[in-house]
C-alpha positions as CSV (number, residue, x, y, z in Angstrom):
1,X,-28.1,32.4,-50.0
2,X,-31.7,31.3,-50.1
3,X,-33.1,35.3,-50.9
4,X,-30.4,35.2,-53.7
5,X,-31.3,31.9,-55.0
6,X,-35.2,33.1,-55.3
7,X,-33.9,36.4,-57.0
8,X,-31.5,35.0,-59.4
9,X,-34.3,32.1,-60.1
10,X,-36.9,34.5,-61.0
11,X,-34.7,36.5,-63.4
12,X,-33.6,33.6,-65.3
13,X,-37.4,32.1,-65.5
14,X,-38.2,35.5,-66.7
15,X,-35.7,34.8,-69.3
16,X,-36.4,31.2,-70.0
17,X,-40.2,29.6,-69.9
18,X,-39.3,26.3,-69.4
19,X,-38.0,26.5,-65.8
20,X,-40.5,25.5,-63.2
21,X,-40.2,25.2,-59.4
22,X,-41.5,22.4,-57.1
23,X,-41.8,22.5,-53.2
24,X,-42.2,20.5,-50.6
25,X,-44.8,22.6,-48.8
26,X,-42.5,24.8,-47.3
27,X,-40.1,28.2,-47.9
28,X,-43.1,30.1,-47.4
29,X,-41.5,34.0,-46.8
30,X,-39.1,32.9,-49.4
31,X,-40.3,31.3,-52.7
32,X,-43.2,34.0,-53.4
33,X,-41.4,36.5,-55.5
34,X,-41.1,33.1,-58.3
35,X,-45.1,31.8,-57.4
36,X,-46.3,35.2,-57.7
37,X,-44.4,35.6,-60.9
38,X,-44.5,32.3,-62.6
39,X,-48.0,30.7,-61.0
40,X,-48.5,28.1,-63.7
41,X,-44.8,26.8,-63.7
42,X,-45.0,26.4,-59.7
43,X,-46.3,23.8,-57.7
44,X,-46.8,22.8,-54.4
45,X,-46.2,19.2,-53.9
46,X,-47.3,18.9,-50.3
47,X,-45.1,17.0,-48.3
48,X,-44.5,14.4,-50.0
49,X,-40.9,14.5,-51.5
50,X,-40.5,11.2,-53.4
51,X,-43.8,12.3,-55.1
52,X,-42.0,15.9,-56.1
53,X,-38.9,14.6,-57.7
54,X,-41.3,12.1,-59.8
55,X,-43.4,14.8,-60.5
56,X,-40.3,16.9,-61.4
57,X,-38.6,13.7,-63.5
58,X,-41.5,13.4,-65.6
59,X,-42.0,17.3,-65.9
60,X,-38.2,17.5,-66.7
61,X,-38.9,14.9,-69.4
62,X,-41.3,17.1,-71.4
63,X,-38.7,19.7,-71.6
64,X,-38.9,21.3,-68.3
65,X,-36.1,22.6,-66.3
66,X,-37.3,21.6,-62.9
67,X,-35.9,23.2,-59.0
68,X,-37.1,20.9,-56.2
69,X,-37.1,22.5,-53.0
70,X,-37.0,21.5,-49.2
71,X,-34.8,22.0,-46.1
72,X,-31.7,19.7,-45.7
73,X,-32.3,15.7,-46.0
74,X,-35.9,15.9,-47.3
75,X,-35.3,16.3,-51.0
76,X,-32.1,14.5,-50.7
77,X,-31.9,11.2,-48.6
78,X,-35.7,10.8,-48.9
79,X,-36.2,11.1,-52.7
80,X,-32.8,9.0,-52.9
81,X,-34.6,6.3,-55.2
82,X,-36.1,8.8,-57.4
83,X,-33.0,10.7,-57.6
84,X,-31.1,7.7,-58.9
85,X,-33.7,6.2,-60.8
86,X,-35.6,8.5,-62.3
87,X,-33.5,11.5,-63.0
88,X,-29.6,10.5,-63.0
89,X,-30.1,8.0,-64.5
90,X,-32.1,9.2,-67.3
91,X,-29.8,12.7,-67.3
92,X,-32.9,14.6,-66.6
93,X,-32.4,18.8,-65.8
94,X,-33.8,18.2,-62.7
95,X,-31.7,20.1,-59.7
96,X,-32.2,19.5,-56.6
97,X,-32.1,22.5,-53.7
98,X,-31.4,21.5,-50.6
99,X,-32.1,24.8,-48.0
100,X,-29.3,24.5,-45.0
101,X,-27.0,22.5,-46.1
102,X,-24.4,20.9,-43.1
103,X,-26.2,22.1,-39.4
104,X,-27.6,25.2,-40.6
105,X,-30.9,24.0,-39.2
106,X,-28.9,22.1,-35.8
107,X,-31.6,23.4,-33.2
108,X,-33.6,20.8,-34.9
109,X,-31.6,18.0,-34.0
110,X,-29.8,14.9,-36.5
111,X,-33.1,15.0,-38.6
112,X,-32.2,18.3,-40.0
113,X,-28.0,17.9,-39.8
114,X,-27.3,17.7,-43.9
115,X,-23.9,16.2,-42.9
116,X,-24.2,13.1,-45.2
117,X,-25.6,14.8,-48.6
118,X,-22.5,15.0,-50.5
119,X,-21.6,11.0,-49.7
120,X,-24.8,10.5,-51.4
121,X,-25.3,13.1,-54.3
122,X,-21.6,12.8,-55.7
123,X,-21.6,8.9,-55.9
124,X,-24.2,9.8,-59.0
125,X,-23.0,9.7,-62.0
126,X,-24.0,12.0,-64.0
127,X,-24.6,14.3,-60.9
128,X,-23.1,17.8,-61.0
129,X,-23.1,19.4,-57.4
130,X,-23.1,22.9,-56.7
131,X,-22.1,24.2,-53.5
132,X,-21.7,27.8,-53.7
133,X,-19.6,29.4,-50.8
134,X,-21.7,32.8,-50.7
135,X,-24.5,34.9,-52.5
136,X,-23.0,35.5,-55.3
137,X,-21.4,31.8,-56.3
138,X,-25.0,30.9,-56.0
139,X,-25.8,33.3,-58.8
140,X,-23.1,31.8,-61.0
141,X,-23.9,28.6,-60.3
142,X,-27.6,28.9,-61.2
143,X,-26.9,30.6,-64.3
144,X,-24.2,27.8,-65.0
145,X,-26.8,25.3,-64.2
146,X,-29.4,26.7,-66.3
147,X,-26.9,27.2,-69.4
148,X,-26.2,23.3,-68.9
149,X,-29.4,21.6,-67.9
150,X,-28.6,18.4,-66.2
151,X,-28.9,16.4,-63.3
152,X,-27.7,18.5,-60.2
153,X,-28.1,19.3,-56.8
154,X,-28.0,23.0,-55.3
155,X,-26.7,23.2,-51.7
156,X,-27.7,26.2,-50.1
157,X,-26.7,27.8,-46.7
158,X,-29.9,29.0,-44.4
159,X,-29.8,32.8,-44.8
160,X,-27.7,35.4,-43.9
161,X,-24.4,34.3,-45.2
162,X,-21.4,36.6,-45.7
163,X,-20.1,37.8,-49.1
164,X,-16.8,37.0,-49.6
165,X,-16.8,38.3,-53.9
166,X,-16.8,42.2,-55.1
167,X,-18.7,40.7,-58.0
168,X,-20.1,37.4,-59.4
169,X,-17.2,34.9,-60.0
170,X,-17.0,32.6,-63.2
171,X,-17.4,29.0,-62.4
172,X,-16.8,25.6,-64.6
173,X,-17.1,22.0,-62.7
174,X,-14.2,21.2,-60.8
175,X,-12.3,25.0,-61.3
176,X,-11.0,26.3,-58.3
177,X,-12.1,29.9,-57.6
178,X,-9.9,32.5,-55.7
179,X,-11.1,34.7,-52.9
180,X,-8.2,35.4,-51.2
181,X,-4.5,36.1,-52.0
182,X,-2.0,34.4,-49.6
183,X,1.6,34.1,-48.9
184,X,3.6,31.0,-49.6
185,X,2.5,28.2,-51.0
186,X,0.2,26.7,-49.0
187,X,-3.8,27.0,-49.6
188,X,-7.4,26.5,-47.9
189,X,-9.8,25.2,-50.3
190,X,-13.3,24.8,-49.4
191,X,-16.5,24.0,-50.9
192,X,-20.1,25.5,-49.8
193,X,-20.9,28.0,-46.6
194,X,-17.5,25.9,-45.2
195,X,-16.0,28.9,-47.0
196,X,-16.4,31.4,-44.2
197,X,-14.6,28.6,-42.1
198,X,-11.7,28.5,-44.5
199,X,-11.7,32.6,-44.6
200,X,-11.4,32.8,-40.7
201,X,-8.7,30.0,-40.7
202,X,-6.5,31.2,-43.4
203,X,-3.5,33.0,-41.4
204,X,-2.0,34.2,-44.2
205,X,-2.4,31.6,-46.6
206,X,-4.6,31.9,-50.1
207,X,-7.9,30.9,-50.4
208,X,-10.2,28.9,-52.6
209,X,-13.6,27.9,-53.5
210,X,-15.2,24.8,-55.5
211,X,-18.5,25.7,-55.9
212,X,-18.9,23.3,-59.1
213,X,-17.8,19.4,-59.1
214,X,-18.4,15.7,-58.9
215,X,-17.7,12.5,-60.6
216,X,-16.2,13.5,-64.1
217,X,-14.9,17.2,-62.7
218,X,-12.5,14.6,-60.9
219,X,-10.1,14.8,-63.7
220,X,-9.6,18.4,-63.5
221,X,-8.0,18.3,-59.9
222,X,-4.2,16.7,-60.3
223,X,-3.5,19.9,-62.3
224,X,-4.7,22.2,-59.6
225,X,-3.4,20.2,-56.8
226,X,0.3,19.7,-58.9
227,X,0.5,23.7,-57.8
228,X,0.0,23.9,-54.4
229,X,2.7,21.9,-51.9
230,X,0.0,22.0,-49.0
231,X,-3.6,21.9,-49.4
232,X,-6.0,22.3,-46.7
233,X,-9.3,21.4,-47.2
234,X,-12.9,22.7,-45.3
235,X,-16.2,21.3,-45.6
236,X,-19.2,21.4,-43.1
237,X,-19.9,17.6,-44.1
238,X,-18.5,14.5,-42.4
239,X,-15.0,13.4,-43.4
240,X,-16.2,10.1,-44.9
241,X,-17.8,10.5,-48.3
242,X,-17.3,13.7,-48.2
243,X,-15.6,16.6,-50.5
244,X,-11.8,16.0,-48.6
245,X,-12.4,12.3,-49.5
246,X,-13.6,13.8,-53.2
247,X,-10.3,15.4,-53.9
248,X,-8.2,13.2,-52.3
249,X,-9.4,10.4,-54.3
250,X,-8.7,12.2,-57.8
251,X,-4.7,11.8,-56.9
252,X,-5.1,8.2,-55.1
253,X,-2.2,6.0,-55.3
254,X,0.4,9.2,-56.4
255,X,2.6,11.3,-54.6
256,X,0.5,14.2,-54.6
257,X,-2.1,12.4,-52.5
258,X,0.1,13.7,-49.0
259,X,0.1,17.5,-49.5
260,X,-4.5,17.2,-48.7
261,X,-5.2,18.0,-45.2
262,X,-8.7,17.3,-44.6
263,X,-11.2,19.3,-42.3
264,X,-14.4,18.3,-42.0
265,X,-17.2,17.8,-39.2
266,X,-16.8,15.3,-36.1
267,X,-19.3,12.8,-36.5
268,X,-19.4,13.1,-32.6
269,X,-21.9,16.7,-33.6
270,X,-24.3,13.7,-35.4
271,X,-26.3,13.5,-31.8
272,X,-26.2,16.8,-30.5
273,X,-28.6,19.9,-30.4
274,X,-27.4,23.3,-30.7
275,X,-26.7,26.4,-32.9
276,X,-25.0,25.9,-36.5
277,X,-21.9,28.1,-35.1
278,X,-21.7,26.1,-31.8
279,X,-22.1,22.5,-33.7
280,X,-19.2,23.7,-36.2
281,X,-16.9,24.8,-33.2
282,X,-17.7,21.9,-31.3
283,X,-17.4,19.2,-34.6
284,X,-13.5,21.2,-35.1
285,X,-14.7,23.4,-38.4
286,X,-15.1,27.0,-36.5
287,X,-11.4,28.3,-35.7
């Protein structure tokens, strides 16, 4: 996802001068096609991360469309002030990339785990969240992002991600996409690289992807879910606060609310060390 985040970015910068890039002193071997490109609308912020979505705020305020850039937590959880503050609030187009999102990075231990990022980013208002499930829903949602600049945050997979789309889907905030017919009635839905997971775990039945949603796409799920009898749902994210919780809560209170089946991480993975594919087998995503 990350070399088609960097390729789609640079295409849409060469069609729009306002968009800049700000990182956090890393994605080195990544990030130089758009530096190379576009040197005075990118900036090395060092590591300082509350400092680059400042930075980005008040760029963002002068009519720049501004990417911040870091691995996991750092741009998230660490900038969570400035994020609220400074851009949310204010309905800045700042987005926010977050680079291995869930335990992509999990060799480096609960520092790096970005199992808690959706708890925080979707109880923004005004926040849109994108959480493509392959290469090329990061595509559409870039180009949906830049079409309708806003507050948002980009959750990215590591690298080498699977395609799962002969060709770049449409996307809207809170629009299920399909990948995969099923039989019956019953469906996986997932959100982000928990979309392999969902793929591998199907057995038959149809898959789909939110890459786009958040607090007002809300509204568009009782339609959806009125369709489907059984709704499985996959996310490499805790269960609390998380995207199962996010759906469930748009049908709270109705009938509706008992055909969502929640997957989601163990928070038992939260103080372990390993691989991304042995933490999501051992925290009950993998099938």
């Amino acid at each position: 996802m990350r070399d088609a985040f960097i390729d789609e970015l640079v295409t849409l910068a060469g069609a729009h001068d306002h968009i800049a890039l700000i990182v956090g002193d890393l994605g080195f071997n990544v990030i130089e096609p758009f530096a190379d490109r576009f040197p005075d609308r990118f900036i090395n912020a060092g590591v300082a991360e509350q400092n680059m979505t400042g930075l980005a705020a008040g760029m963002a305020s002068e009519g720049y469309h501004v990417f911040t850039y870091s691995i996991a937590n750092f741009p998230t959880f660490r900038c969570a002030e400035q994020i609220r503050n400074d851009v949310d609030h204010h309905r800045l187009p700042v987005t926010v990339v977050a680079v291995g999102g869930g335990v992509a990075y999990g060799a480096l231990g609960y520092s790096h785990h970005a199992v808690q990022d959706y708890a925080l980013m979707r109880a923004m208002p005004h926040m849109t969240i994108a959480a493509p499930g392959d290469p090329f829903e990061t595509r559409a949602c870039l180009r949906w992002l830049v079409a309708n600049p806003g507050p948002s945050y980009l959750r990215l997979g590591k690298a080498g991600e699977p395609r799962f789309h002969d060709a770049i889907p449409d996307v809207a905030p809170g629009q299920w996409v399909r990948v995969r017919d099923g039989d019956g009635d019953a469906v996986m839905l997932s959100t982000g690289a928990a979309l392999g997971a969902a793929v591998a775990r199907a057995n038959g039945r149809a898959v789909y992807s939110l890459p786009l949603w958040g607090m007002s796409a809300k509204s568009a799920q009782p339609a959806q879910i009125a369709r489907h009898q059984d709704i499985t749902t996959l996310e490499d994210h805790l269960a609390d606060g998380g995207f199962g919780s996010w759906l469930a809560e748009s049908v709270a209170g109705t009938q509706a609310a008992a055909r969502i089946k929640p997957i989601a991480l163990s928070a038992d993975i939260c103080d372990m060390v390993a691989s991304q594919a042995t933490l999501n087998r051992l925290g009950g995503l993998a099938a």
